[in-house]
Every structure is written in structure tokens, then in C-alpha cells.
N, C-alpha and C positions, 0 to 999 in steps of 0.2 A: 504494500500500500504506500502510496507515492504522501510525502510528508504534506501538512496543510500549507499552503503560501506564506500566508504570515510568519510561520515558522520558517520557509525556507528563509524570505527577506530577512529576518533578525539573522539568521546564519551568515548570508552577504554581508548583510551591515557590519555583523562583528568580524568578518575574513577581512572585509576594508578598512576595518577602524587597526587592526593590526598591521595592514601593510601601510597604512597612511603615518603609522604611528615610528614606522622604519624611516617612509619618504621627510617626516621632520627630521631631519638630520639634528640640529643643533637642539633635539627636545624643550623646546618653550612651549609648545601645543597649539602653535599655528602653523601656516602653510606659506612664504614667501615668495621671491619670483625666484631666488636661483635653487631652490628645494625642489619648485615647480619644472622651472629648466633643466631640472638635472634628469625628475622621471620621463621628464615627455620627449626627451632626448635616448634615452634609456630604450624606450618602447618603440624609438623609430617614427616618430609623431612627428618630424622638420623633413624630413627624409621623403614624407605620404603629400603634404599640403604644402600651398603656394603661400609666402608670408610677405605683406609688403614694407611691415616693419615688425621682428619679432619681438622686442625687447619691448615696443609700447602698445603692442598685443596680449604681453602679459601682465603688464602693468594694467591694461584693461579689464582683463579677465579678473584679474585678486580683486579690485574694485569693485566690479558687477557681483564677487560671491560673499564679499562684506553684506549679506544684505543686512541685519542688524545695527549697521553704520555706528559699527564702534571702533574701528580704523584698523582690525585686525580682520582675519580668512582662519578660524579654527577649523579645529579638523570636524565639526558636527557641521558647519556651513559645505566643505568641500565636500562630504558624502552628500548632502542633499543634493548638489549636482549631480557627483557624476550619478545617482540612480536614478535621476530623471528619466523614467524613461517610455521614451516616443514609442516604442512599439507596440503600448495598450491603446495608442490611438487609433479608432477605426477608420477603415477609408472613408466610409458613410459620413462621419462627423465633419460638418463642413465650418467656417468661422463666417462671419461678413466680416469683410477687409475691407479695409479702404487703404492704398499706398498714394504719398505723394514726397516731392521730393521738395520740402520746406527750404524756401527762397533765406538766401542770405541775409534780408531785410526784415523776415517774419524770425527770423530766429534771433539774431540784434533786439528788436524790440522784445523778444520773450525775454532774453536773457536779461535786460533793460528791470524788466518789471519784476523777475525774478530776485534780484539785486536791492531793486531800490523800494518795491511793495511788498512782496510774498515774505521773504527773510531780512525786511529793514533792521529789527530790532537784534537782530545776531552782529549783522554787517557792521552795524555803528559799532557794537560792542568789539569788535576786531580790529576795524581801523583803529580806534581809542588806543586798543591794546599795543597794538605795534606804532603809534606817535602820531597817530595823520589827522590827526580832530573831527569833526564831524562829518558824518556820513553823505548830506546834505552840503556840502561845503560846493559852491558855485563855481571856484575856482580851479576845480579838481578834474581831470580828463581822465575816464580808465579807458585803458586800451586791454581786451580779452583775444590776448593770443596765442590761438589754436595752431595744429600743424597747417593747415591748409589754407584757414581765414584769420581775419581778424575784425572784433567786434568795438567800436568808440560807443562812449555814451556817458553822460555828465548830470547831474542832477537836476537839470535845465530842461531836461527832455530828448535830447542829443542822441540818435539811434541810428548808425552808420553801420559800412559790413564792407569788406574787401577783400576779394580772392589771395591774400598773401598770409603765410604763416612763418612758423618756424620749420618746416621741410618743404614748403611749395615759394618759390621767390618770383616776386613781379613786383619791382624796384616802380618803376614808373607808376604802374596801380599804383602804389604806398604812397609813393610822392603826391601822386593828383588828390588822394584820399587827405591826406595832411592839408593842403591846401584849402579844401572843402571844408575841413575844419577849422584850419583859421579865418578863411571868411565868414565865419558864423561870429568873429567878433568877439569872442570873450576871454578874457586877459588870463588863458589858465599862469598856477602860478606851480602847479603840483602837475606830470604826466606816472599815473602810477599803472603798471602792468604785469596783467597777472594772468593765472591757467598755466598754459605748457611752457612757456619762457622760462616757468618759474622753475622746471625739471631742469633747465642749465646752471643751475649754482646748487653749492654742493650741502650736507648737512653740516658743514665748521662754518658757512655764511650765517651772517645774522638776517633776522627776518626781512629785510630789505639793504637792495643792492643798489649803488648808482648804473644806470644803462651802459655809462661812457667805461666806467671801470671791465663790467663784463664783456665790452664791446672788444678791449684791449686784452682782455683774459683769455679768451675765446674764439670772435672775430666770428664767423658767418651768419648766421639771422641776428644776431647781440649788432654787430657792426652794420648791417643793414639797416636795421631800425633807429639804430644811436644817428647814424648822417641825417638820413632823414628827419626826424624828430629833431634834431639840435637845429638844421635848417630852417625849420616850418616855427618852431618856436625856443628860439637862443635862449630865450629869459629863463623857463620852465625846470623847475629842476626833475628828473626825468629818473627814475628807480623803478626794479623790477622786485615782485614780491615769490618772496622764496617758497619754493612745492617741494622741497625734498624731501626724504625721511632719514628721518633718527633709523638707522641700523640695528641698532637695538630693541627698540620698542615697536619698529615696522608701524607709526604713526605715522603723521604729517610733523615734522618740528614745529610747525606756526600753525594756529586753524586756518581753515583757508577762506577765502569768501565767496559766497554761497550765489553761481546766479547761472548757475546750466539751465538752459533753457527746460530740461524736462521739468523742473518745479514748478512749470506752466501750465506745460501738456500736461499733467496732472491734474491740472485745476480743472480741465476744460470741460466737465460738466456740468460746472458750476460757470462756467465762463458766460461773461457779455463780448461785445467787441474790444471792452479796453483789455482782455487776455493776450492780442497781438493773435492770435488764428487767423485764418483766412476765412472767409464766409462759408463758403463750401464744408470746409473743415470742422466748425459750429455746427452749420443745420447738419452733420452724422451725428455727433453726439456719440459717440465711443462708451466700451466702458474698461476697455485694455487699449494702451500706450503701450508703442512699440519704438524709443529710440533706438535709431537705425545711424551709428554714425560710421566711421570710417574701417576698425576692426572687428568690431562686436554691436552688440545688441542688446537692450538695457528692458526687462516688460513691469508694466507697473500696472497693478489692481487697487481701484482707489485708495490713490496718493502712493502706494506704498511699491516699492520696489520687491519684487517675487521671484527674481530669476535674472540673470547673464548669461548668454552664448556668446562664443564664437565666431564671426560669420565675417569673412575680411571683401566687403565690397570695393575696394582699392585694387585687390588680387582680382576678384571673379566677374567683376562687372566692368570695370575698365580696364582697357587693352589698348598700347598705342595711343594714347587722343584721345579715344573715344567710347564711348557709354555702349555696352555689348544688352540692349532694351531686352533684346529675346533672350536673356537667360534670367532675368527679373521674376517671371512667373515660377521658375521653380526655384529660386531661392527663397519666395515668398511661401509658397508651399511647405518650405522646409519649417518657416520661421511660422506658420499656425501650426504643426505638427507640435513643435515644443511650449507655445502659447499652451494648445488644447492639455502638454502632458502637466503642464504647469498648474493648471485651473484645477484639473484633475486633483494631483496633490495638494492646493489648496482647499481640495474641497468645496468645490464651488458648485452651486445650482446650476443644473445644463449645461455646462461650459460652450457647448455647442451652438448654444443663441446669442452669442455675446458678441459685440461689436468689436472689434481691432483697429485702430490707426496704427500704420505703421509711418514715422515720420524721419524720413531718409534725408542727413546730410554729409556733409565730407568732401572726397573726389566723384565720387558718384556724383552729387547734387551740384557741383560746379561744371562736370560736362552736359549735362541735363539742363540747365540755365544756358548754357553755350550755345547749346543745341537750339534752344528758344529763338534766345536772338537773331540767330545768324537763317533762322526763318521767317522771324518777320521782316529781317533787311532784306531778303530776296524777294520777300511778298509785295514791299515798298516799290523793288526796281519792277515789278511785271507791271 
């Protein structure tokens, strides 16, 4: 007589919790990136898949299995991944989906509100902490720079977006982008910049860096940004805010502040127009969030984060230039397969009625925009 299931899964659970408890290497009782690089290297896992950046794929991955967001990946978080599993999903069970690929403008404003309304009362207390006075300070420009984009916006209102990161360089975008924001007139006196920049100083940096210093430490996106930015506004003094971690404790050394645009997409049932969604986007009315950015994939069941994958749309979907449209549907397929196994183990009513936004940004969503344009200029000249 074959054993009950539940009995087998605790058997799984404890076969995993002993080899998991090996892959800790330096036993603290969590799971880091080079413990993670060691087994998934081990098992031939670099060897099987296309990577377009591995080092900030697993940086992505530990983040999305934090779901508890206490700044650690214990080993009771990494089993619930990996037993996730897709194959109780039936074909029959279908999701409504809805995918779009969230315009660099609509993700700026989310991230904007996210910042300055959703989490104001953290933010001020952060800035406070590391010296920069009020949250609210008029004189202040953040610049939110990503690998591929970069997002400005000031307490004024100020919601800008520009294809240039710290791995994607379009010097002349940046330039005209700076410019656009000096014309807006306001005497910043503060340029402070934070997100992935902030992976470039190290944990002996104090919480904040001057730009011009790292520019000279470093030299490629740091000195990119430093010319620019010193150009466009001499006066400014211009510091980047430090994301690295303490080695030790596998935290953030500084908190960090808080304005991912999904703290939006989250809202979005609750949302009006001042959410920054698009119309379209509103009248679905979701009740799963699917950010979709560059490596992985992030699903949220109101408000609340329930799962990270995988999924590198950098590698699978752009190729050469350009946006590969017809392999979209089966990556989308893949990603309600692990929605549905997710619901599932949340335990959720029908999971099978439930609506999905899947809200794709990155390299994908920059050739997708490209793409845009460069048919209504043709549409212009018939």
C-alpha cells in the first residue's frame, strides 16, 4: 500500500530540509547568493539556461524568496519554493490574463507615488536617518537608477523616465533628459540617487557616496552620470545612496527607500486615476500582480508578495534589437502555470477565476516602446 501524500511531502520536506541544511555552508540558517551559486552550479543549472546577467539574477531571486521581508532567505522560505509545484496544475484551469508592457512614464509616476504617498512616513524617517532632512524638501532631485532606465522625480511633482541605466548606456538620452530637467526651473541644491547604483559601493562605504568620488573609483555608469549631472547642474551636490550588504548579516547596511513601482500595482484595486495605471489597466481590475521585470518575476495576492520565479526576458525574449513577440505566449503560459501553483498553496478560493496583470518592464519593455514609435513615424510618412 503506497504511503498517504501528506506523509510522503513531510518525507520530501525533511530529505530537503537536510540537504538544504548541507547547501548552508557557513550554518547561520539562511540561504545566500554564493551558497546558492555554489549548488546551482553543482547541479549543472549555468550549463542548461541562457543568463543575461547571473550575479543580479540571483540577487533577484534571494529577494523575491525573502517573502516575509525580513532581509534574510531561511531555509523554510527556500523549501517553499522549490516544492512549488506546477505539475498539480490542470490543463483545464485557465487564469484571465491580461499582459502589457508598462510604458517608462507609467512606471516613473508609480514609482513617484510609491515614494512620496504609499510609504511617505518610512521614506522621511530614512532620509532623516542618513542626514538629508525632509522628505518633502523642494530642492531635492532623486534620480532611480535601474540597469536599463532611469527614473527623476522631486517632491514638486516631477515624473520623468529615460532608457539609460547602469548596464544599458545612451549618453545623449541622459544629456537631453538633464536638460529637460533643468528647464523645469528649480534651483535643486541636493541630486540624490538610489536603487542599482547603489550595488556599486561597497559595505566599508558609509551610507552615502559623493557621485564624483565613485565616478573616479570606478569610472563606467558612476562617470557617465557624474559628467552629465555636474554639466546640467554644477551647483548640486550630487551623492549616491549605498544598497550593499553587510556580509555578515546578509541585510541591507542602510534601509533603503521604498518606491518600486509594484507598491502601486498592488494598490490597484483600490486605485483611482491618481494610482498612475493606465485606463485600460483600471477598468480589468486584477486581483494577482505579476511584476515582470528584466530577470525574474515578482506575484502579489493582495498587497502581499507570495512567490518569485525565474524567468530572464533579457535572454528569451530579446534577441539582436529586437522583441522575439511570438515566444510571449508561452512564457506567459509558463508564468499562470506557477500563479495557479501558487494560489493553490495559498489556498485560495478557485484560483482558476482570478484575474492576473502581468506588468512587463526592462529590455523587453524598451524594445516594445521602440517598436511603437518607429510605427507611428512610418504611419506619419504614408
Amino acid at each position: 500500500m503506497s504511503k498517504p501524500l501528506a506523509s510522503s511531502l513531510l518525507e520530501v520536506r525533511h530529505t530537503l530540509h537536510q540537504v538544504l541544511i548541507r547547501v548552508d555552508a557557513n550554518g547561520d540558517g539562511f540561504i545566500d547568493k554564493d551558497e546558492l551559486f555554489f549548488v546551482l552550479d553543482r547541479v549543472g543549472t549555468f550549463k542548461k539556461a541562457r543568463w543575461s546577467n547571473l550575479h543580479e539574477t540571483l540577487d533577484k531571486l534571494l529577494a523575491g524568496l525573502d517573502t516575509n521581508c525580513d532581509g534574510f532567505v531561511d531555509i523554510q522560505e527556500f523549501l517553499d519554493w522549490v516544492l512549488l509545484d506546477k505539475s498539480q496544475v490542470h490543463p483545464s484551469q485557465t487564469l484571465q490574463t491580461k499582459h502589457v508592457f508598462l510604458s517608462a512614464e507609467d512606471e516613473a509616476r508609480m514609482e513617484r507615488i510609491a515614494l512620496f504617498d504609499l510609504e511617505a512616513e518610512e521614506n522621511h524617517d530614512i532620509l532623516t536617518q542618513a542626514g538629508l532632512g525632509d522628505l518633502t524638501d523642494p530642492k531635492r532631485l532623486l534620480l532611480s537608477v535601474g540597469s536599463s532606465s532611469t527614473q527623476a522625480y522631486d517632491a514638486l511633482g516631477l515624473s520623468l523616465s529615460v532608457p539609460t541605466g547602469t548596464k544599458v548606456a545612451n549618453d545623449a538620452s541622459f544629456r537631453e533628459f538633464c536638460k529637460i530637467i533643468k528647464h523645469v526651473g528649480v534651483p535643486y541644491e541636493q541630486i540624490l540617487l538610489i536603487n542599482s547604483i547603489g550595488y556599486l559601493l561597497e559595505p566599508c562605504d558609509p551610507v552615502l557616496v559623493g557621485l564624483g568620488e565613485l565616478a573616479r573609483r570606478i569610472g563606467g555608469a558612476a562617470r557617465r552620470f557624474h559628467e552629465a549631472l555636474a554639466e546640467a547642474f554644477p551647483e548640486a551636490q550630487t551623492r549616491v545612496y549605498n544598497r550593499a550588504k553587510d556580509p555578515q548579516t546578509k541585510r541591507y547596511k542602510f534601509p533603503q527607500l521604498l518606491n518600486d513601482f509594484s507598491l502601486s500595482l498592488t494598490k490597484v484595486s483600490r486605485a483611482s486615476e491618481g494610482c498612475g495605471l493606465p485606463p485600460g489597466v483600471l477598468d480589468f481590475q486584477p486581483d494577482v500582480i505579476v511584476d515582470w521585470g528584466g530577470t525574474s518575476y515578482k506575484v502579489f495576492l493582495n498587497g502581499k508578495r507570495i512567490g518569485t520565479e525565474v524567468m530572464d526576458a533579457n535572454a528569451y525574449l530579446c534577441e539582436g534589437g529586437f522583441l522575439r513577440r511570438e515566444r510571449l505566449p508561452e512564457a506567459i503560459r509558463e508564468i499562470e502555470a506557477s500563479v495557479l501553483a501558487l494560489l493553490q498553496r495559498e489556498e485560495v478560493d478557485s484560483p482558476a477565476n482570478k484575474k492576473v496583470l502581468i506588468a512587463q518592464t526592462g529590455k523587453a519593455r524598451e524594445l516594445a516602446m521602440h517598436e511603437e514609435r518607429m510605427c507611428k513615424k512610418l504611419s506619419c510618412t504614408d
